[in-house]
Residue frames relative to the residue before (quaternion, step in Angstrom):
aa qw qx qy qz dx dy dz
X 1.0000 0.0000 0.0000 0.0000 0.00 0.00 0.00
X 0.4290 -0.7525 0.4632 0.1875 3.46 -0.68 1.14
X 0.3112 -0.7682 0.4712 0.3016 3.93 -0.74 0.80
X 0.7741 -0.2026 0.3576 0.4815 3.54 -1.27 -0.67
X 0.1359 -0.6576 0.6771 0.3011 4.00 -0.92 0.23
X 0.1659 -0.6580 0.6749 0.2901 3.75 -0.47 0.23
X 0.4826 -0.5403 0.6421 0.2507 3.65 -1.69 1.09
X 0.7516 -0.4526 0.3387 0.3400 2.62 -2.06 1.33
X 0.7735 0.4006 -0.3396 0.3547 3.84 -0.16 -0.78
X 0.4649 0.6365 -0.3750 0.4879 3.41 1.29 -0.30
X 0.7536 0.5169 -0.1061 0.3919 3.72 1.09 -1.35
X 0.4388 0.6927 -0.1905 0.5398 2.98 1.80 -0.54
X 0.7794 0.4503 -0.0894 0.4263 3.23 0.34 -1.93
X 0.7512 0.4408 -0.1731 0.4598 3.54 1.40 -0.75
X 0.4795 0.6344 -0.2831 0.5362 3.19 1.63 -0.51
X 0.5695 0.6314 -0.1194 0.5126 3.57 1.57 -1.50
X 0.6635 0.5237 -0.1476 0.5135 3.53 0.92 -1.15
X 0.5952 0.4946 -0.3149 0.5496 3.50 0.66 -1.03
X 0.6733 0.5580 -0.3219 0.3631 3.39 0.10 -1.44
X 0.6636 0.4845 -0.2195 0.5261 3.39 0.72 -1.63
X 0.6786 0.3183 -0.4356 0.4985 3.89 0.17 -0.79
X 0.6902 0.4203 -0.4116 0.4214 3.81 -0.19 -0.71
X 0.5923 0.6049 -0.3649 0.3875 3.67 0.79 -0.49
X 0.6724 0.4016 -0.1920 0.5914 3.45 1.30 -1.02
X 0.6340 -0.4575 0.3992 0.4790 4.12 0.75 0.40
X 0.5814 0.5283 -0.5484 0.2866 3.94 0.39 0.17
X 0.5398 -0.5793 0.4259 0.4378 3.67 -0.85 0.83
X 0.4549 -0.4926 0.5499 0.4980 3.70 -1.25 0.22
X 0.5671 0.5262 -0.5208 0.3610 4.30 -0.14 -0.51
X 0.7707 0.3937 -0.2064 0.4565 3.30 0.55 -0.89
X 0.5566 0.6392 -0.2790 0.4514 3.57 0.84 -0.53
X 0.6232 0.4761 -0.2468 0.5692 3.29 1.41 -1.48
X 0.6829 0.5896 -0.2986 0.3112 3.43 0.54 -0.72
X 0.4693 0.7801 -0.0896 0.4040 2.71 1.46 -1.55
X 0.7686 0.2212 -0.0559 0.5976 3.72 0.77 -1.40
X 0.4289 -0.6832 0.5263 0.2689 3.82 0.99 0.34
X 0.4737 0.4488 -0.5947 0.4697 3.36 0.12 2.37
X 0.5244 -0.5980 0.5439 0.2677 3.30 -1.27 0.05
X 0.4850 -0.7284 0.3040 0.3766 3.39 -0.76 0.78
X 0.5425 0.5538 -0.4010 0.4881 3.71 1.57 -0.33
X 0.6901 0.3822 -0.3994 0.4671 3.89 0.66 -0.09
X 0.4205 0.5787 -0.5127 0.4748 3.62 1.44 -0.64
X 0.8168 0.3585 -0.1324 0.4322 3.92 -0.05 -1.26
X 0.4213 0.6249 -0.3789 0.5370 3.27 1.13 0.15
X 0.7802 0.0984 -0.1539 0.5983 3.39 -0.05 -1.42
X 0.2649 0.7035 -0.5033 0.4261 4.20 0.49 0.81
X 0.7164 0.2445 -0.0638 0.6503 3.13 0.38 -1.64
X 0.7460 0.3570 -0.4355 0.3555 3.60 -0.22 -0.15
X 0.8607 0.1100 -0.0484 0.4948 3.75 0.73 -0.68
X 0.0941 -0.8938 0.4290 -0.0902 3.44 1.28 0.58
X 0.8132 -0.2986 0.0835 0.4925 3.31 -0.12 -0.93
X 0.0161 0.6874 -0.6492 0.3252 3.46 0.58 1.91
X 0.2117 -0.6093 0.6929 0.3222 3.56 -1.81 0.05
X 0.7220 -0.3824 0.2506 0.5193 3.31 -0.88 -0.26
X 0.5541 0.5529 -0.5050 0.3635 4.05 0.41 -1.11
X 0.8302 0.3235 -0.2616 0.3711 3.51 0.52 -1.03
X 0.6489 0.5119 -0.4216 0.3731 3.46 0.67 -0.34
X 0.6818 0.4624 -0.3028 0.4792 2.99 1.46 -0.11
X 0.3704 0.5111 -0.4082 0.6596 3.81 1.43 0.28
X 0.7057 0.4289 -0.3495 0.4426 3.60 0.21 -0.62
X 0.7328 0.4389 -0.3141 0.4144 3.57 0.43 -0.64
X 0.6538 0.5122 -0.2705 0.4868 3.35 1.29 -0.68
X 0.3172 0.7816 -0.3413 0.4146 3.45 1.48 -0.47
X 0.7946 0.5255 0.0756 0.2947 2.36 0.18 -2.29
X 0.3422 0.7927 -0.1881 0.4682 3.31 1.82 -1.20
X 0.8658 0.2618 -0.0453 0.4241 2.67 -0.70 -2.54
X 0.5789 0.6385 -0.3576 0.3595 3.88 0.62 -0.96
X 0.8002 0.5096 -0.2665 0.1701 3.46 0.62 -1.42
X 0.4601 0.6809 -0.3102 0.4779 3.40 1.83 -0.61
X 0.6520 0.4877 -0.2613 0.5184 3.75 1.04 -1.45
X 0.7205 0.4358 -0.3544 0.4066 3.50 0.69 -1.64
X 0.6469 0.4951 -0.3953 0.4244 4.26 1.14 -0.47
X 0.5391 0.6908 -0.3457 0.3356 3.51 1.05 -0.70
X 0.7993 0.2704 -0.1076 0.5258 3.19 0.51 -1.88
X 0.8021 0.3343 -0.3002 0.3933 3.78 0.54 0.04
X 0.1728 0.8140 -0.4809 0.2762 3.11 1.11 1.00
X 0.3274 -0.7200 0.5372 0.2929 3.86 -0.14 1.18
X 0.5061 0.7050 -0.4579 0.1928 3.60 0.20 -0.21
X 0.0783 -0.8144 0.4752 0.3238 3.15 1.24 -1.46
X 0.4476 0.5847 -0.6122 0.2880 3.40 0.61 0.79
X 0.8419 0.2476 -0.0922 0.4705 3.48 0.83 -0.99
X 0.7197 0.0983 -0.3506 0.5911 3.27 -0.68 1.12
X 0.7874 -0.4473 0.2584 0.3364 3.12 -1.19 -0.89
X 0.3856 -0.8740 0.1558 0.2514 3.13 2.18 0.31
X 0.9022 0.0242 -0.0082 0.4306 3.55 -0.11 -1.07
X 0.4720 0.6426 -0.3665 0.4795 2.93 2.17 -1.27
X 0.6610 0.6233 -0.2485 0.3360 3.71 0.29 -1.37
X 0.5409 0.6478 -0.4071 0.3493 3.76 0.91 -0.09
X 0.4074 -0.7184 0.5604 0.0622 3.47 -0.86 1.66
């Protein structure tokens, strides 16, 4: 069963939160806990949006958005559409 996605600014704010708790002497395990995440999604969205504010992590996601239709189009193993297999990076 799939959970909640929390929106970029939501990720921010928790990423933000951690920081603060570990700043004040709380371990980071507990901190993660603390905001109600797991420590592999805590470091997950770390490495993915580290030291973004929100405007951009949100540009990024929308980015990401517009790209994904194009990025399915032209790399479509099929080779009917676009340019298919040749096109692998």
């Amino acid at each position: 069963m799939a959970g909640k996605r929390d929106r970029p600014e939501e990720i921010v704010l928790k990423l933000r939160q951690v920081e603060v708790l570990h700043g004040q002497g709380m371990a980071i395990c507990d901190a993660v806990r603390q905001i109600g995440v797991t420590e592999p999604t805590f470091y997950r969205w770390r490495k993915q949006c580290g030291g973004m504010n929100r405007e951009q992590l949100k540009r990024l996601k929308e980015l990401e958005a517009e790209s994904e239709p194009l990025r399915r189009h032209w790399f479509e193993p099929d080779g009917e559409r676009g340019c298919g297999a040749r096109c692998r990076i």
